[in-house]
BAMAR-83299 format. One record per residue (C-alpha): y, z, x. Coordinates in nm, 4 decimals. Example, Ala and Ser with C-alpha at 12.3 -4.5 7.8 and 13.67 -1.06 7.14 Angstrom:
2
PT; yy; zz; xx
PT; -0.4500; 0.7800; 1.2300
PT; -0.1060; 0.7140; 1.3670
//
This chain:
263
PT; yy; zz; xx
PT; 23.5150; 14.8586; 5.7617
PT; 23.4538; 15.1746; 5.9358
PT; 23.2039; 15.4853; 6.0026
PT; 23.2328; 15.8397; 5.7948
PT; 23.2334; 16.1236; 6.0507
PT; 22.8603; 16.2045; 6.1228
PT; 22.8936; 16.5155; 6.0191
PT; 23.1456; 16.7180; 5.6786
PT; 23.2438; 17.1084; 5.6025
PT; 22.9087; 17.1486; 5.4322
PT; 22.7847; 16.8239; 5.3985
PT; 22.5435; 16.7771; 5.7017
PT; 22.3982; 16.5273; 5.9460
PT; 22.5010; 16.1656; 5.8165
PT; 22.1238; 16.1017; 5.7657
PT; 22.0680; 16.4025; 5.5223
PT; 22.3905; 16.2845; 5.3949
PT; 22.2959; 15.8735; 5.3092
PT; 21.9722; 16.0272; 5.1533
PT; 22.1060; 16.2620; 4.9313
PT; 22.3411; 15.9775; 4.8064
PT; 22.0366; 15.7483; 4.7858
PT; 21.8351; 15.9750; 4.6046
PT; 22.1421; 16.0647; 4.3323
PT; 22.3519; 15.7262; 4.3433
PT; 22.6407; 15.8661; 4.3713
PT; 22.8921; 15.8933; 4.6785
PT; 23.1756; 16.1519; 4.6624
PT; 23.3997; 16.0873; 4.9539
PT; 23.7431; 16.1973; 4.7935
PT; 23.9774; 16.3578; 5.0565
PT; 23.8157; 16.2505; 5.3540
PT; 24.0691; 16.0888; 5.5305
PT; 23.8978; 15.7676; 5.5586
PT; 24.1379; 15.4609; 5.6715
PT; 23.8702; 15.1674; 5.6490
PT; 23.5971; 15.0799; 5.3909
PT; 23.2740; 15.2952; 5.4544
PT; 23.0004; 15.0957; 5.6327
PT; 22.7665; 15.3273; 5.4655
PT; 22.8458; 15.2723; 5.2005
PT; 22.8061; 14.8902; 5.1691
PT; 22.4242; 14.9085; 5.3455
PT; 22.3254; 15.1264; 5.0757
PT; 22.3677; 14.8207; 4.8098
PT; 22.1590; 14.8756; 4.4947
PT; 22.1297; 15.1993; 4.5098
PT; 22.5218; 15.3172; 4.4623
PT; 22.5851; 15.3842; 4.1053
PT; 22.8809; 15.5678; 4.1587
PT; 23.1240; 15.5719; 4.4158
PT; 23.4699; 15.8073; 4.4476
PT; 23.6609; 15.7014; 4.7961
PT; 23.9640; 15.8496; 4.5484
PT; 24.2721; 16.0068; 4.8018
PT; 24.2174; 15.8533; 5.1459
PT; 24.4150; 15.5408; 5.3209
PT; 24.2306; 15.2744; 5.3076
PT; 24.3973; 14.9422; 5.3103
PT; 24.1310; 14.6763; 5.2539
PT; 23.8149; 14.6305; 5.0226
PT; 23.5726; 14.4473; 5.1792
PT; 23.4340; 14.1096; 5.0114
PT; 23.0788; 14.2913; 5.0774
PT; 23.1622; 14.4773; 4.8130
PT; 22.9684; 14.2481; 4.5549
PT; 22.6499; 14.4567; 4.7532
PT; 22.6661; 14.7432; 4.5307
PT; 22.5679; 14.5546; 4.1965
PT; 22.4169; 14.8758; 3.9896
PT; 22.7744; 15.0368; 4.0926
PT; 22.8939; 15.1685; 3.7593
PT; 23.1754; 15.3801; 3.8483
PT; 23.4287; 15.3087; 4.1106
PT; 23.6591; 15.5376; 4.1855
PT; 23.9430; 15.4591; 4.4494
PT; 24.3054; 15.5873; 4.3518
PT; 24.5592; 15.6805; 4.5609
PT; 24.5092; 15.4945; 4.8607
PT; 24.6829; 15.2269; 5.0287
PT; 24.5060; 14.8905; 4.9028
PT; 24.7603; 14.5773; 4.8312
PT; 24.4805; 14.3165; 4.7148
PT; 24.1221; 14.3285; 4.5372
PT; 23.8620; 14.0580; 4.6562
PT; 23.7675; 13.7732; 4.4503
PT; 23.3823; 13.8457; 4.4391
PT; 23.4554; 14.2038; 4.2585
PT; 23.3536; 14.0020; 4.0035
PT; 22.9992; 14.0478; 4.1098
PT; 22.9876; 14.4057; 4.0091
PT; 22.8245; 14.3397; 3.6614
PT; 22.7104; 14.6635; 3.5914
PT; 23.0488; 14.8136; 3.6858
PT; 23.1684; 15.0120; 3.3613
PT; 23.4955; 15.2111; 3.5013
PT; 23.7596; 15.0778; 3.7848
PT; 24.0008; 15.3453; 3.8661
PT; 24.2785; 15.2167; 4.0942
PT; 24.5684; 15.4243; 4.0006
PT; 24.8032; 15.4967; 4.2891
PT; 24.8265; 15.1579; 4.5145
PT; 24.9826; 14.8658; 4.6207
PT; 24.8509; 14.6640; 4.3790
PT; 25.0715; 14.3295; 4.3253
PT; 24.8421; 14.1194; 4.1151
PT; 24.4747; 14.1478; 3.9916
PT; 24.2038; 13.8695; 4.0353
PT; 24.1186; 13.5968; 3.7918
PT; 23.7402; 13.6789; 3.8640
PT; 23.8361; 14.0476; 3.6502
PT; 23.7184; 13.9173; 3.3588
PT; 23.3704; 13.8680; 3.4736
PT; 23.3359; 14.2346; 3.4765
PT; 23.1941; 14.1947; 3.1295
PT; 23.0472; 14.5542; 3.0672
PT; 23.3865; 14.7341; 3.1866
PT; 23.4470; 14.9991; 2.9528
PT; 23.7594; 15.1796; 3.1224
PT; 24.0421; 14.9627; 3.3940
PT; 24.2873; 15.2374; 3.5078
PT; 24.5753; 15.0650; 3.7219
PT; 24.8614; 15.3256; 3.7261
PT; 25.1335; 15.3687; 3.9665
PT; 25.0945; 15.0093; 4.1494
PT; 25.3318; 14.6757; 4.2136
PT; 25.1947; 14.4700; 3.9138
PT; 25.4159; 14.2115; 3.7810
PT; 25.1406; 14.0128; 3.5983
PT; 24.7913; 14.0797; 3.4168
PT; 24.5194; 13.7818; 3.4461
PT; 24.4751; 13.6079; 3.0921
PT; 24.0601; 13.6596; 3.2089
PT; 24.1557; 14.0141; 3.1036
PT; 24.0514; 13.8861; 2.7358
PT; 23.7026; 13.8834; 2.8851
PT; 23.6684; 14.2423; 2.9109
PT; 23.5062; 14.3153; 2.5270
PT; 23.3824; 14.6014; 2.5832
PT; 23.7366; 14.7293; 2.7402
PT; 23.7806; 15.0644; 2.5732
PT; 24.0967; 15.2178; 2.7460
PT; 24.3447; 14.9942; 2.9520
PT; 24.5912; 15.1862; 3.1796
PT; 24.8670; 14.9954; 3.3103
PT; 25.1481; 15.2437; 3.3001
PT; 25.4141; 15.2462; 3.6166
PT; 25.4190; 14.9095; 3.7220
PT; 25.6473; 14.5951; 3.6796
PT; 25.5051; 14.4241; 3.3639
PT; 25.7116; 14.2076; 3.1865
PT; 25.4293; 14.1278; 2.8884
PT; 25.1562; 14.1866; 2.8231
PT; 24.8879; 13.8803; 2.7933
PT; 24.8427; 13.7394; 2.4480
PT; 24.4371; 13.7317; 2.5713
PT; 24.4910; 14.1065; 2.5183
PT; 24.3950; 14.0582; 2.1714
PT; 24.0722; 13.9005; 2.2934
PT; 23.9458; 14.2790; 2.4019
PT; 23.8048; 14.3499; 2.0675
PT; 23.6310; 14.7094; 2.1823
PT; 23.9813; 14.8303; 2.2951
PT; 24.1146; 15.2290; 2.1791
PT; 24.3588; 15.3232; 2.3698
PT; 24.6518; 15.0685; 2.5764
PT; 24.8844; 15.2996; 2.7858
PT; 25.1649; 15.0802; 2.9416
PT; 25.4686; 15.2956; 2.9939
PT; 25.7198; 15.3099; 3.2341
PT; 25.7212; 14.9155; 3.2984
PT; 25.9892; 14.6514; 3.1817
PT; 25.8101; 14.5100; 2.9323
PT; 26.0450; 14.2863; 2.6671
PT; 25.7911; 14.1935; 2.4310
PT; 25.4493; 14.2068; 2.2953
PT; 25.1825; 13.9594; 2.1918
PT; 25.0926; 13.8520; 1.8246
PT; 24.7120; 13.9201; 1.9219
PT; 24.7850; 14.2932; 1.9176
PT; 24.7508; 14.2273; 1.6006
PT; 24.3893; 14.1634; 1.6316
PT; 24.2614; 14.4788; 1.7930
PT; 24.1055; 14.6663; 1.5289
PT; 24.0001; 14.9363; 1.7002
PT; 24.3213; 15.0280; 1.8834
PT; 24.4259; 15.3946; 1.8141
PT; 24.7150; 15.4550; 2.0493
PT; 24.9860; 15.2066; 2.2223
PT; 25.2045; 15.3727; 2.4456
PT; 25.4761; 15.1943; 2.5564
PT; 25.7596; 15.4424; 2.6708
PT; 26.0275; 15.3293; 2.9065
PT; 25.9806; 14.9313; 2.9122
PT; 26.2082; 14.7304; 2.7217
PT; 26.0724; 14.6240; 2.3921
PT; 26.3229; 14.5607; 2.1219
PT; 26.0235; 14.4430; 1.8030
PT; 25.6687; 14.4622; 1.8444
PT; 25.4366; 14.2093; 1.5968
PT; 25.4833; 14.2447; 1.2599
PT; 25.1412; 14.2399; 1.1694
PT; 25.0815; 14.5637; 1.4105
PT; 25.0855; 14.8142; 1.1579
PT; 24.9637; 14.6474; 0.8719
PT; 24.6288; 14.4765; 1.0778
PT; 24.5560; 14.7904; 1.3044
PT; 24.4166; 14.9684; 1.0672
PT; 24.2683; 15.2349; 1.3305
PT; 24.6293; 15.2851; 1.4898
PT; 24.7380; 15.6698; 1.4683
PT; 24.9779; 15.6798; 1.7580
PT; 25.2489; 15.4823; 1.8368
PT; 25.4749; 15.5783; 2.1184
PT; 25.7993; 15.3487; 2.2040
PT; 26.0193; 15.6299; 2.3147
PT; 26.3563; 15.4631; 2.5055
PT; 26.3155; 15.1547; 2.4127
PT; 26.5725; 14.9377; 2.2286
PT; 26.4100; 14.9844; 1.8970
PT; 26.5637; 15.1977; 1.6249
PT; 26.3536; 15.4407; 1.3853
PT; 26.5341; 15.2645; 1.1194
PT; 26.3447; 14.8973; 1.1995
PT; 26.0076; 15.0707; 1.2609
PT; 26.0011; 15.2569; 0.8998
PT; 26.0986; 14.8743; 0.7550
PT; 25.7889; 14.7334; 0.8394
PT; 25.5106; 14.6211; 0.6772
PT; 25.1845; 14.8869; 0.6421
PT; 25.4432; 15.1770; 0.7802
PT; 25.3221; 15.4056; 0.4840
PT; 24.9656; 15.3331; 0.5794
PT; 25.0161; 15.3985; 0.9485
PT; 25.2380; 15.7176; 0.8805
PT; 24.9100; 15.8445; 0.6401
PT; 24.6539; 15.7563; 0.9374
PT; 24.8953; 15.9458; 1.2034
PT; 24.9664; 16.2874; 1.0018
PT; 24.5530; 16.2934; 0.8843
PT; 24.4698; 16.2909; 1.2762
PT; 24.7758; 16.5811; 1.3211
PT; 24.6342; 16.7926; 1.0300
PT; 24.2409; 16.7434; 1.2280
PT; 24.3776; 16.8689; 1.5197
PT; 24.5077; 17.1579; 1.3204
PT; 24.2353; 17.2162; 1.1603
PT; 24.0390; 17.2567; 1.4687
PT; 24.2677; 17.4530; 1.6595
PT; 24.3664; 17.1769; 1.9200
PT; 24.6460; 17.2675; 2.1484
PT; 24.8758; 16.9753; 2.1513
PT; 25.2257; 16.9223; 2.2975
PT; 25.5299; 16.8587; 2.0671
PT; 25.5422; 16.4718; 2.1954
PT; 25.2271; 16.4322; 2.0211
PT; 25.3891; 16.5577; 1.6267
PT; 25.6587; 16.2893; 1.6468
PT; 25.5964; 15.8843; 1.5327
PT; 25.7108; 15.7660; 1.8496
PT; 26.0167; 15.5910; 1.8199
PT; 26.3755; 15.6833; 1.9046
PT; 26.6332; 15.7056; 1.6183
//
C-alpha cells in the first residue's frame, strides 16, 4: 500500500482532505496516478461508503480491504490488478464492484458471499472461468462479463433470481446453461461474438421478461431462432418495448430495432 500526495489541484491539505471524505463517505481518487493501494484509505474503515480509485495503476488489493465493511460502491477499473483477495468477501454491504479494464484471470470463490451485490461489472479482463458461488449473488441485477475468455457460463447462473440484464459478448462462449431458463426477470442477454451454436430451449418460452436478445456472429441461424418455442411471445414483448421507446421519443441506435440474430 502506499500514501496519496499530501496535497491535489484543488483538493487541499491531506487532513482537510481525509475529513471531507469522512464526513461524506465517499473517496474520489480517479486519475490520480496512484500505483499502490491508498493507506488512507484502509484507516478510514467504517466510514468509506464509496470508493472510485477508477484509472490509476495499481497492481494489488490489499487483504485489509475487508476494513471498509459499510463500503457500498467500489469503483476500480482500468488499472493493472491480476488477482482479488479472498476476504473481499467481507464487504457485506458492498452493492456495486466495478472492475472493468484489468488483468483479471479468475474471480474468488468467497464472491458469492457478497450477498447484497446488486451490479458485478468485469469487462475487458483475462477470465477464463466464473465461480459457481456466483449463484449466491440474489440480488445480482446486471452481470457484465463482456471481453474476456469465457467458455460457459455457470449453470449456478440461474441461481441469481434478481438478475435484468447479462452482457457477455466478445468471449468464446460454446454454450449456455439450462438454468437460464430460470431467470425470470432477465430482460436482455447479449452474447455477440462468442461461439454459441443453440441456447436452452426453454429460454424464450420461461423468460417471460426477455425483450432483447442479441447473438450477433454467432453460429446460429435466424431460421433456428424463429423455430423455437415462445418465439411469438418473445417477438410481442421485444416490438411493445420498441414502440415505448417511440412513444417517448427515446433516441436509440439501429442495433437496438433488430431481434438479434444473424440470418
Amino acid at each position: 500500500m502506499g500514501c496519496c500526495a499530501s496535497n491535489t489541484a484543488g483538493g487541499g491539505s491531506k487532513a482537510s482532505r481525509v475529513a471531507r471524505w469522512r464526513s461524506t463517505g465517499i473517496i474520489g481518487l480517479r486519475d490520480s496516478k496512484l500505483k499502490t493501494f491508498p493507506d488512507e484509505v484502509i484507516e478510514m474503515e467504517r466510514a468509506v461508503r464509496t470508493l472510485d480509485l477508477t484509472h490509476n495503476k495499481i497492481s494489488d488489493v490489499p487483504a485489509e480491504i475487508s476494513k471498509l465493511i459499510n463500503m457500498q460502491r467500489l469503483l476500480i477499473a482500468d488499472n493493472l490488478i491480476e488477482r482479488l483477495p479472498g476476504n473481499l468477501g467481507k464487504l457485506q454491504s458492498l452493492k456495486v464492484l466495478m472492475l472493468d479494464g484489468n488483468r483479471i484471470s479468475c474471480l474468488p470463490d468467497e464472491l458469492g458471499q457478497l450477498i447484497r451485490l446488486e451490479q458485478l461489472s468485469i469487462s475487458r479482463n483475462m477470465l477464463i472461468y466464473l465461480p459457481d458461488t456466483i449463484g449466491s449473488l440474489r440480488n445480482l441485477v446486471l452481470l457484465n462479463v463482456s471481453n474476456n475468455r469465457l467458455k460457459s457460463l455457470p449453470e449456478s447462473v440461474g441461481s441469481c433470481a434478481s438478475l435484468e440484464e447479462i452482457q457477455a459478448n466478445d468471449n468464446v462462449i460454446e454454450e449456455l446453461p439450462a438454468s437460464l431458463c430460470n431467470l425470470l426477470q432477465l430482460k436482455s442477454l447479449c452474447l455477440d461474438n462468442n461461439q454459441v451454436k443453440q441456447i436452452p430451449d426453454g429460454l424464450l418460452k420461461d423468460c417471460k421478461s426477455l425483450q432483447n436478445l442479441s447473438l450477433h456472429n454467432n453460429p446460429i441461424s435466424m431460421d433456428e431462432f424463429q423455430l423455437m418455442e415462445g418465439y411469438q411471445e418473445f417477438e410481442e414483448r421485444r416490438k411493445k418495448k420498441f414502440d415505448k421507446q417511440i412513444d417517448s421519443n427515446v433516441m436509440i441506435s439501429s442495433k437496438g430495432l433488430d431481434v438479434g440474430v444473424d440470418k
